[in-house]
BANULO-125674 format. One record per atom (N, C-alpha, C, O, CB): z, x, y; residue in one letter. Coordinates in steps of 0.02 Angstrom, whole numbers, plus 50000, padded with zeros to 5 digits. Glycine has a CB too. Layout:
BANULO-125674
ZXYA
...
***
This chain:
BANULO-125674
500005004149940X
500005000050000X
500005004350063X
499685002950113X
500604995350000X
500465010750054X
500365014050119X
499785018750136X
499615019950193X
500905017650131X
499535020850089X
498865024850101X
498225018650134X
497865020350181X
498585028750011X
498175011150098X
497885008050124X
497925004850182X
497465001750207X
497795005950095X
498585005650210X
498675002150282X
498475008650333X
498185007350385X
499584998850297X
498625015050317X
498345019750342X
497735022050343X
497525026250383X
498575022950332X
497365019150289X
496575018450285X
496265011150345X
495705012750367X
496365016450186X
496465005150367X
496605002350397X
496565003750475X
496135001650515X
497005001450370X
497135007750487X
497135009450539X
496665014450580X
496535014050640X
497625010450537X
496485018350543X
496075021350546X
495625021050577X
495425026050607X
495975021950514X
495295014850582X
494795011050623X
494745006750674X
494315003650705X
494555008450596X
495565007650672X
495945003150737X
495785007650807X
495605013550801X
496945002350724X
495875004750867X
495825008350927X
496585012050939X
497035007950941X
495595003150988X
496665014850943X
497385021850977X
497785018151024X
498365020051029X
497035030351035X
497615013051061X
497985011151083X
498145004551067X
498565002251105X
497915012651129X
497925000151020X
498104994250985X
498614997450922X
499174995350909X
497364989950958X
498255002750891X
498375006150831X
499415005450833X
499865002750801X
497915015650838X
499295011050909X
500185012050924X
500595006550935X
501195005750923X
500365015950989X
500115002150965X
500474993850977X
500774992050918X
501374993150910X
499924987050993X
500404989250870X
500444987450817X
500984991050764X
501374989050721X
499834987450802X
500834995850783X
501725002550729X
502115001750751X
502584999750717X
501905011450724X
502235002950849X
502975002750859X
503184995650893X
503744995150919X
503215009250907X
502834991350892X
502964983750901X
503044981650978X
502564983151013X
503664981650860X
503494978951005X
503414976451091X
504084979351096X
504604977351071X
503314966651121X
503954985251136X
504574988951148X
504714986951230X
504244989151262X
504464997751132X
505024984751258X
505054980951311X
505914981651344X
506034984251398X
504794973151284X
506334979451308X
506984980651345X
507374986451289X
507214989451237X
507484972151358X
507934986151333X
508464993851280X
508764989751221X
508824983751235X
509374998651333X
508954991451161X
509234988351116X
510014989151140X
510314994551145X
509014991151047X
510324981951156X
510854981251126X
511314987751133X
511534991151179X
510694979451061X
511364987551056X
511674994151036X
511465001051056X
511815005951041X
511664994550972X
510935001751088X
510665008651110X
510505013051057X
510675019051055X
511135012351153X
510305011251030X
509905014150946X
509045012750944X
508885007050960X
510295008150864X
508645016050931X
507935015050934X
507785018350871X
507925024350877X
507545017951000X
507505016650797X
507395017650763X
506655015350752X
506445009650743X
507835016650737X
506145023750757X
505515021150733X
505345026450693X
504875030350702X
504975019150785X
505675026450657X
505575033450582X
505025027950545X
504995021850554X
506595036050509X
504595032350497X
504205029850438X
503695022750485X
503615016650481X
504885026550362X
503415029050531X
502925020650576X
502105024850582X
501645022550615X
503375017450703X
502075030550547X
501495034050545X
501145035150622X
500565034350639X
501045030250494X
501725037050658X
501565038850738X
501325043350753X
501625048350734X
501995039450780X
500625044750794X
500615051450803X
500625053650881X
500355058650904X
500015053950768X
500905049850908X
500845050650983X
501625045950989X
501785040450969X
499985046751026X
502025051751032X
502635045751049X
502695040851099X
502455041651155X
503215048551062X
502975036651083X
502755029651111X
503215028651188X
503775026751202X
502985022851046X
502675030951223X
502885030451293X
503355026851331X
503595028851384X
502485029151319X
503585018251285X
503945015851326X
504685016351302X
505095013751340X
503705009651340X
504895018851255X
505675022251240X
505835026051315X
506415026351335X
505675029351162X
505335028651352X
505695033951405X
505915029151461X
506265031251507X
505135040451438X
505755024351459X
506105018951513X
507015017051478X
507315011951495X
505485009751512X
507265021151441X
507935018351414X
508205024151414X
508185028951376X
507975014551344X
508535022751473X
508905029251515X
509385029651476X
509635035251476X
509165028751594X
509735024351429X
510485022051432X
510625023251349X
511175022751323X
510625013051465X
509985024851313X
509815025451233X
510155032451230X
510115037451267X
508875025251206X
510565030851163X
511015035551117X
510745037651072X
510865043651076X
511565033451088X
510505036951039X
510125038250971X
509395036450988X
509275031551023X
510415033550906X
508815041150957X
508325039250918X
508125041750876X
508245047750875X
507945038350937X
507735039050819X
507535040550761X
506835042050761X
506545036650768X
507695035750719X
506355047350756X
505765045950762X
505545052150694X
505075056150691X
505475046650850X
506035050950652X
505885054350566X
505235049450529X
505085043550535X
506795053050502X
504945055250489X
504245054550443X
503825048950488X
503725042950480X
504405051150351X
503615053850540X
502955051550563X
502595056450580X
502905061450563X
502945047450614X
501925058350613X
501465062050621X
501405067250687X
500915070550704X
500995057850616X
502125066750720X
502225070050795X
502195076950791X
502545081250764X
502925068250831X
501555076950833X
501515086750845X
501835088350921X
502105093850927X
500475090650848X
501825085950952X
502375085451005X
502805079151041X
502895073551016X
502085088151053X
502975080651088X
503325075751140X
503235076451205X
503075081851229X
503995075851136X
503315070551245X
502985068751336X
503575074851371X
504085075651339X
503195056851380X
503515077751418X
503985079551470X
504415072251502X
504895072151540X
503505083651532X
504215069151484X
504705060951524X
504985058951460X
504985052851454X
504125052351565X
505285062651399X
505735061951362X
506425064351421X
507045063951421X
505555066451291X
506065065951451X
506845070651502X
507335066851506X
507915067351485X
506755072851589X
506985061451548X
507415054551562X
508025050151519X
508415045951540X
506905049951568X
507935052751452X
508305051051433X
509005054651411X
509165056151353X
508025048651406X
509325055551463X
510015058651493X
510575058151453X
511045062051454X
510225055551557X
510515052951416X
511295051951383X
511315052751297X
511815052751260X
511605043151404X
510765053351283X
510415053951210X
510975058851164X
511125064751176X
509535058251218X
511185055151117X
511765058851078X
511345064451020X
511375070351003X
512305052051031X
510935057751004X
510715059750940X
509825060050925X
509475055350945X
511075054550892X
509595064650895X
508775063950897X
508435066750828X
508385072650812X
508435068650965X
508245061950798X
507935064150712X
507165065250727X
506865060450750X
508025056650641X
506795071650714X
506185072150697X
506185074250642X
505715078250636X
505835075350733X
506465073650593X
506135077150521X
505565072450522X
505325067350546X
506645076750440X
505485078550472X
504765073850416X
504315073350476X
504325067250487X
504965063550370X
503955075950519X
503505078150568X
502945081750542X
502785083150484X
503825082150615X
502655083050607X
502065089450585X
502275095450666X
501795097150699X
500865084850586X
502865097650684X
502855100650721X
502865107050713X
503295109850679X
503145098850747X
502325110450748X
502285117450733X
502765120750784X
502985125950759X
501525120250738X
503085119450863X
503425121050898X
503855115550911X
503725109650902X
503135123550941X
504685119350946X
504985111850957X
504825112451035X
504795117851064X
505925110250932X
504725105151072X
504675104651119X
505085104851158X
505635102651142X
504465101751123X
504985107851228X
505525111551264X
506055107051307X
506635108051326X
505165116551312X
505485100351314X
505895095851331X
506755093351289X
507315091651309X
505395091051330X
506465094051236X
507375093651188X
507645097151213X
508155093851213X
507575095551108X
507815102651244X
508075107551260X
508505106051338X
508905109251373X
507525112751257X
508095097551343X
508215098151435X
508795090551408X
509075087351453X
507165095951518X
508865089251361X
509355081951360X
510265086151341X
510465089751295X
508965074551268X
510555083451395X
511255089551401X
511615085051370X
512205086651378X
511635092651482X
511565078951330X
512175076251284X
511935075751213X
512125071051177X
512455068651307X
511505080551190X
511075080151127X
511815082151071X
512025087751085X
510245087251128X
512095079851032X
512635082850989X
512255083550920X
512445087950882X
513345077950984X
511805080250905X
511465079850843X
510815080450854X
510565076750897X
511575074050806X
510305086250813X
509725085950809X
509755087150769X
510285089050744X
509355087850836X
508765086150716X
508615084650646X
507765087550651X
507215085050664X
508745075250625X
507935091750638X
507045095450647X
506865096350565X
506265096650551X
507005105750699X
507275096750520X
507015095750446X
506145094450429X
505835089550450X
507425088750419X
505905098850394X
505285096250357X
504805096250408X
504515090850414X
505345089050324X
504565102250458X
504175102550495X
503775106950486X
503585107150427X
504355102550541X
503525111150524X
503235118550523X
503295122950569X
502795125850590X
502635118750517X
503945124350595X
504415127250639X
504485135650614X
504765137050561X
505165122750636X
504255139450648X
504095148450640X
504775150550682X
505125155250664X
503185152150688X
504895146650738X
505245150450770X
505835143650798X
505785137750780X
504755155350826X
506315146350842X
506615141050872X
506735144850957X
506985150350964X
507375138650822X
506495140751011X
506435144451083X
506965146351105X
507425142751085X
506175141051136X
507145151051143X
507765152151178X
507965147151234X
508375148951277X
507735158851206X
507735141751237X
507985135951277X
508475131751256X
508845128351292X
507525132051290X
508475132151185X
508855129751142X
509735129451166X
510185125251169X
508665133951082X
509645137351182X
510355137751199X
510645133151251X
511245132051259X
510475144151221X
510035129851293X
510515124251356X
510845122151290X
511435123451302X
510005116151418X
510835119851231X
511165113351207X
511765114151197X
511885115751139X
510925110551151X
512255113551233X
513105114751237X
513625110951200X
514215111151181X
513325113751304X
513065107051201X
513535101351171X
513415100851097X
513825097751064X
513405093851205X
512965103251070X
512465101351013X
513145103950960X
513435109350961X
511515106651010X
513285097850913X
513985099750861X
513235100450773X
513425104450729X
514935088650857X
512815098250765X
512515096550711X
511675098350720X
511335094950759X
512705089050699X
511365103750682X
510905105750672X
510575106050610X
510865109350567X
510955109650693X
509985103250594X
509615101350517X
508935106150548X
508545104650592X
509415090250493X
508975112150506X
508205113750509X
507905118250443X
507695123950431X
508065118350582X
508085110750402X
507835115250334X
507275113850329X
507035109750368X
508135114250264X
506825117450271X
506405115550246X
505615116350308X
505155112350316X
506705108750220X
505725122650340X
505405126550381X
505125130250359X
505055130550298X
505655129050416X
504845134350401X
504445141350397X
504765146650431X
504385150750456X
503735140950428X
505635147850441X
505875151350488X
506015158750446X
506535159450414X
506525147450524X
505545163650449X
505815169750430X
506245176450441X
506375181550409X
505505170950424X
506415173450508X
507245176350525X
507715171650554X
507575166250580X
507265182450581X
508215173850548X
508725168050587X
508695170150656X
508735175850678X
509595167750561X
508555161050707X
508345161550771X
509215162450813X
509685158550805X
507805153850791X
509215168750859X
509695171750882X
510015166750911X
510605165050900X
509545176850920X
509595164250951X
509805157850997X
510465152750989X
510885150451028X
509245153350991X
510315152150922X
510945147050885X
511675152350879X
512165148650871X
510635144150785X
511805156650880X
512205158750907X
512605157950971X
513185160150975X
512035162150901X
512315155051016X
512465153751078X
512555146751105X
512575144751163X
512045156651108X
512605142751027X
513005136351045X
513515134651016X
513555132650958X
512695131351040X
514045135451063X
514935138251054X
514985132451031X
515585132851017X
515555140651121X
514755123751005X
515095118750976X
514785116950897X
514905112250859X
515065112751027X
514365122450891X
513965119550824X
514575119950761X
514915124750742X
513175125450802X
514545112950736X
514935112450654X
514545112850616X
514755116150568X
515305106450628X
513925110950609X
513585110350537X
512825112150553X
512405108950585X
513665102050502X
512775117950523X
512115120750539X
511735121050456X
512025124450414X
512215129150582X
511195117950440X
510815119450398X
510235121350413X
509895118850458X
510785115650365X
510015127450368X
509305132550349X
509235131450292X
509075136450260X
509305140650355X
509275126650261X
509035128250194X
508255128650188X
507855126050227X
509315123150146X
508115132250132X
507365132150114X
506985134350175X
506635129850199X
507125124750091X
506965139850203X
506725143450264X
506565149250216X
506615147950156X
507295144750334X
506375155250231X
506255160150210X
506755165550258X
506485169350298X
505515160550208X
507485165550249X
507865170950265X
508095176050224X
508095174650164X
508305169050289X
508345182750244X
508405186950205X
509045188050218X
509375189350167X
507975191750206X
509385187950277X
509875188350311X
510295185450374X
509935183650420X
509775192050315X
510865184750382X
511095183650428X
511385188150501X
511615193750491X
511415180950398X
511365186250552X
511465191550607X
512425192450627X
512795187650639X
510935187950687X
512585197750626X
513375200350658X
513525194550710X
514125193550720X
513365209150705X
513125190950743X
513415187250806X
513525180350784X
513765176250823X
512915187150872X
513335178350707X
513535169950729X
514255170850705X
514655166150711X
513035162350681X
514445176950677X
515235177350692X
515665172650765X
516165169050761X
515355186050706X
515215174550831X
515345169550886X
515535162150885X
515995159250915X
514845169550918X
515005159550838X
515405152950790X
516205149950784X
516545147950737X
515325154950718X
516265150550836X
516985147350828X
517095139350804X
517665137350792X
517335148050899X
516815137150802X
516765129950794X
516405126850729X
516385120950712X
516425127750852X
516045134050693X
515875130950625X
516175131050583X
516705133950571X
515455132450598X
515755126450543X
516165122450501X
515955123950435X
516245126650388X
516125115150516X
515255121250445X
515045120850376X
514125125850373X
513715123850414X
515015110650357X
513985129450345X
513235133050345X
513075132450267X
513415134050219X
513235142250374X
512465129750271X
512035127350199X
511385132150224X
511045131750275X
511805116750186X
511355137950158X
510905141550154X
510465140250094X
509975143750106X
511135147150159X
510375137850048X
510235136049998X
509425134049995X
509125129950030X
510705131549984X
509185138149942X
508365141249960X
508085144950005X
507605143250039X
507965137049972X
508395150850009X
508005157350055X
508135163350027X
508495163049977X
508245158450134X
508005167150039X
507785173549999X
508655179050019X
508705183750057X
506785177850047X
509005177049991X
509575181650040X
509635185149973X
509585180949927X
510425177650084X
509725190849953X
509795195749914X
510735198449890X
511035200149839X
509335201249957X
510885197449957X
511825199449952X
511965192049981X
511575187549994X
512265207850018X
512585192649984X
513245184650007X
513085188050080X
513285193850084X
514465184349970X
512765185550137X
513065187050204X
513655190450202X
514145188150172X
513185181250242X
513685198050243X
514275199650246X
514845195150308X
515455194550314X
514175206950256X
514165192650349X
514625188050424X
514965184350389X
515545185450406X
514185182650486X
514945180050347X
515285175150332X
516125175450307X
516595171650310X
514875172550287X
516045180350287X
516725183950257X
517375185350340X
517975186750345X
516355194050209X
517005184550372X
517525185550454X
517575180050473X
517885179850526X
517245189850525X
517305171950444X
517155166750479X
517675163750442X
517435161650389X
516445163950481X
518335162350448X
518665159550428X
518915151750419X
519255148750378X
518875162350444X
518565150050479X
518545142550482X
518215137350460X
518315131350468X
518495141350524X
517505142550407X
517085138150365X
517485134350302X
517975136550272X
516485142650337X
517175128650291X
517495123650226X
516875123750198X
516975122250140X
517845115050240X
516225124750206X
515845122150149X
515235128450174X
514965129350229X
515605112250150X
515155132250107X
514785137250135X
514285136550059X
514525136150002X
515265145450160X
513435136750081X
513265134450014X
512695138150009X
512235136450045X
513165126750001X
512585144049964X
511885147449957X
511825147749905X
512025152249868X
511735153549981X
511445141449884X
511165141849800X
510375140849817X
510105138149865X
511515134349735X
510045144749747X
509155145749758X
509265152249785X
508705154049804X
508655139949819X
509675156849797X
509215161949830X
509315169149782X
509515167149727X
509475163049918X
509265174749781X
509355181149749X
509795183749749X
509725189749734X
509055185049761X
510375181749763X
511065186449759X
511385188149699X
511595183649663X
511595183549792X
511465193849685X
511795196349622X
512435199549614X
512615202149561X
511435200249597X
512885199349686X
513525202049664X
513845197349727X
513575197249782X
513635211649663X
514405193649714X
514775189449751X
515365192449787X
515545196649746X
514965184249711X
515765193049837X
516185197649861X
516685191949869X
516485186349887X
515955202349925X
517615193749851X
517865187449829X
517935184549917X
517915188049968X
518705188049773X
517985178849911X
518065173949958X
518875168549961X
518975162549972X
517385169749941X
519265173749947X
520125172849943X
520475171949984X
521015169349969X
520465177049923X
520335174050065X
520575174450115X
520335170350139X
520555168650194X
520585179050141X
519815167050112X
519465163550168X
519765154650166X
519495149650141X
518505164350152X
520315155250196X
520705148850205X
520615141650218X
520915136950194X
521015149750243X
520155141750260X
519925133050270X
519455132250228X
519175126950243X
519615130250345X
519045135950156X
518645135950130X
518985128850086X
519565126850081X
518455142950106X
518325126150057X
518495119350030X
517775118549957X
517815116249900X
518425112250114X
517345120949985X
516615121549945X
516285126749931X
516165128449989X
516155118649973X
516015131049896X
515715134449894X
515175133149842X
515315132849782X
516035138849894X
514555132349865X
513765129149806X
513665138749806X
513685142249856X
512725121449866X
513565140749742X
513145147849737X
512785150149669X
512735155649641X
513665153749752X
512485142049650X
512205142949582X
511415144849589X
511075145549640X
512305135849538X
511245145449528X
510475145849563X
510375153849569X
509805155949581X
510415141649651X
510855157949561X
510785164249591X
510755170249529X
511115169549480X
511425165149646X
510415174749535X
510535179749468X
511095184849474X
511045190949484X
509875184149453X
511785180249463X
512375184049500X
512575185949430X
512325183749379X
513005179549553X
513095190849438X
513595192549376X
514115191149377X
514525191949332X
513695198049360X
514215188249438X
514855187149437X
514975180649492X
514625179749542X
515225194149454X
515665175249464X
515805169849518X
516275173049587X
516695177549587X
516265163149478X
516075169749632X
516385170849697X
517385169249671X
517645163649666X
515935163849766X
517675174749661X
518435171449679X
518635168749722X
518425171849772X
518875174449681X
519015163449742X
519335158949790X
519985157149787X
520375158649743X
519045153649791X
520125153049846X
520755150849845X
521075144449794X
520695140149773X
520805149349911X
521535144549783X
521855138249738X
521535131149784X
521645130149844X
522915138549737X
521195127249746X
520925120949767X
520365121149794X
520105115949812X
521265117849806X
520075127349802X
519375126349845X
518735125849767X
518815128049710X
519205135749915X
518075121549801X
517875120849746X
517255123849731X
516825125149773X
517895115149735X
517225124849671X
516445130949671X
516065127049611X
516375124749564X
516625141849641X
515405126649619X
514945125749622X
514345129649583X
513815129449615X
514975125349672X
514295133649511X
513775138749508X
513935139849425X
514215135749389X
513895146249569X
513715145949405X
514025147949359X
514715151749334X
514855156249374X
513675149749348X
515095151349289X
515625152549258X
516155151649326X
516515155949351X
515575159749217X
516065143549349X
516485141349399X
517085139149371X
517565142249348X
516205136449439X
516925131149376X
517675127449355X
517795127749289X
518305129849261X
517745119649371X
517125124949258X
517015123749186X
516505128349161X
515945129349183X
516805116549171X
516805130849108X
516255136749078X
515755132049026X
515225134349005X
516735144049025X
515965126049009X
515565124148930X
515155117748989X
514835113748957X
516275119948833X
515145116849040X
514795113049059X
513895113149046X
513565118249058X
515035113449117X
513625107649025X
513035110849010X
512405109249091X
512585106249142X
512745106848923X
511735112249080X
511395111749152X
511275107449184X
511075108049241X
510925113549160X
511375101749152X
511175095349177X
511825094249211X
511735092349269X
510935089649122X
512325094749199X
513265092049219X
513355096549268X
513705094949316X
514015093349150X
513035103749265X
512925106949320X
512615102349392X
512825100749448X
512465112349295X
512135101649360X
511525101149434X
512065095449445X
512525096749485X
510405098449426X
512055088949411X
512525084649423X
513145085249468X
513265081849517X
512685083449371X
513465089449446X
514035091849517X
514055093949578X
514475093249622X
514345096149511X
513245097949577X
513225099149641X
512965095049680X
513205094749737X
512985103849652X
512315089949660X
512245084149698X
512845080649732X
512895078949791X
511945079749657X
513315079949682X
513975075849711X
514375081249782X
514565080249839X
514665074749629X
514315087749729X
514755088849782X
514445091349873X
514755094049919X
515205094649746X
513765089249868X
513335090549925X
513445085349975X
513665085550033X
512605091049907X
513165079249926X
513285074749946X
514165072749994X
514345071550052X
513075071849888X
514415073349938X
515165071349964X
515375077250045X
515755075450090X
515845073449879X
515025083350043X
514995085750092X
514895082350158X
515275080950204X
514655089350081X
514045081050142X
513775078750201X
513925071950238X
513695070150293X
513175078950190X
514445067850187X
514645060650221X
515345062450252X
515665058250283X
514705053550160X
515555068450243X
516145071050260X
515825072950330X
516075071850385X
516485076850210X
515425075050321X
515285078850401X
514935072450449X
514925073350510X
514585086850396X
514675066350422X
514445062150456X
515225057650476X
515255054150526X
513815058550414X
515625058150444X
516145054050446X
516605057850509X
517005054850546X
516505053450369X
516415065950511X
516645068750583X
516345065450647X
516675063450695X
516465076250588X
515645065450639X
515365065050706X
515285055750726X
515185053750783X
514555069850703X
515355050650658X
515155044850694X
515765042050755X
515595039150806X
514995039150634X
516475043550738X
516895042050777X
516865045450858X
516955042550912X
517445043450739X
516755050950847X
516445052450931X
515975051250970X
515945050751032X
516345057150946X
515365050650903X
514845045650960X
514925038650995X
514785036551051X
514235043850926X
515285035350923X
515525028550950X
515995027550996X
516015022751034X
515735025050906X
516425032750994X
516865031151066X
516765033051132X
517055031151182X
517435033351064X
516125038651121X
515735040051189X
515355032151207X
515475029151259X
515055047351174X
514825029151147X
514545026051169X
515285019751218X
515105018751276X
514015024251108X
515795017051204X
516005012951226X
516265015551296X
516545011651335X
516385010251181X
***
């Protein structure tokens, strides 16, 4: 059905075409939420920038290779999903919305990330897996509120001495990139609870005992010899972890859960502050 409505459109005019996907966008919602993920957009729809007062938008798995400069306007914007895009650069305009706490660049074709980035001060939540990023972009270092930063599935080899600066993270999901050793930064970052690099090449684990607010550790997947030691109660994730007779399937099985159970943990941080900003 969806290949044929997109065969369909096809032959539609560009500007009926956009009518017709994102519907009669006309006043602000209510709730200040604009959700037009999965609308096969390839041009963003001009009249969202009249909703000065919009918190959220969603504009995940559609066809956007960029965005208008009169995204500016929208000043109070908490939250902004582009996964599932076709963006080869992020547009610089994101860079200009100063209450952004959540962005979602996931599943694009992102090489680099701009040094504009750093306006984002406020920015607590970053998704940019499943990229083309072959070093880690410096920039993100230089936002003193980030909790939850994901790279997964990027092509990294390493991490840089400065996101030690990180005072405020929380949680870093590396999982699918080429890292060869455990980050040595991470081992000074004491305030991480969920630190997760499974999929990548590491073969000797350095123990992770001291590391006190630790709560998760994912590090399967890896041609290690050895499990990461930890603290009493923190939970690991890999081989010859909790359970040695577990078989691969009860494996993979655990870590879904315990990813999962992560990431509603970390959504369960940020919905109470948006909502009490929004009121």
């Amino acid at each position: 059905m969806g290949n044929s409505v997109r065969g369909v459109l096809a032959f539609v005019p560009l500007e009926r075409c956009q009518h017709y996907l994102v519907g009669d966008l006309k006043e602000m919602p209510l709730d200040r939420v604009a959700d037009l993920s999965s609308r096969q957009l390839q041009r963003f729809p001009m009249a969202v920038c009249a909703f000065g007062e919009l918190l959220r938008l969603y504009l995940s798995e559609n066809r956007l290779q960029t965005l208008p400069p009169e995204l500016h306007g929208l000043q109070q914007l908490q939250l902004l999903a582009l996964d599932f895009n076709s963006l080869e650069e992020l547009p610089l305009v994101v860079c200009r919305l100063p209450q952004l706490n959540t962005l979602y660049l996931g599943s694009n074709r992102l090489r680099r990330l701009p040094r504009e980035l750093g306006q984002l001060k406020e920015l607590r939540t970053l998704w940019v897996e499943a990229n083309c990023l072959c070093e880690f972009p410096q920039v993100l270092c230089e936002l003193p509120n980030l909790r939850t930063l994901h790279l997964g599935y990027n092509r990294l080899r390493s991490l840089p001495r400065e996101l030690v600066q990180l005072g405020e993270l929380r949680s870093i999901w590396l999982e699918g990139n080429l890292l060869t050793e455990f980050p040595p930064v991470l081992l000074d970052m004491h305030l991480l609870d969920v630190i997760d690099v499974d999929r990548n090449r590491i073969r000797h684990f350095p123990s992770l005992v001291h590391l006190r607010g630790l709560k998760l550790v994912i590090y399967d997947h890896n041609p290690c010899i050895n499990a990461p030691a930890v603290a009493e109660g923190v939970r690991r994730v890999g081989r010859w972890a909790d359970c040695t007779d577990d078989s691969e399937e009860e494996e993979e099985a655990a870590e879904r859960r315990a990813k999962a159970g992560a990431v509603e943990d970390v959504a369960a941080q940020e919905v109470p502050a948006e909502q009490s900003e929004a009121e």
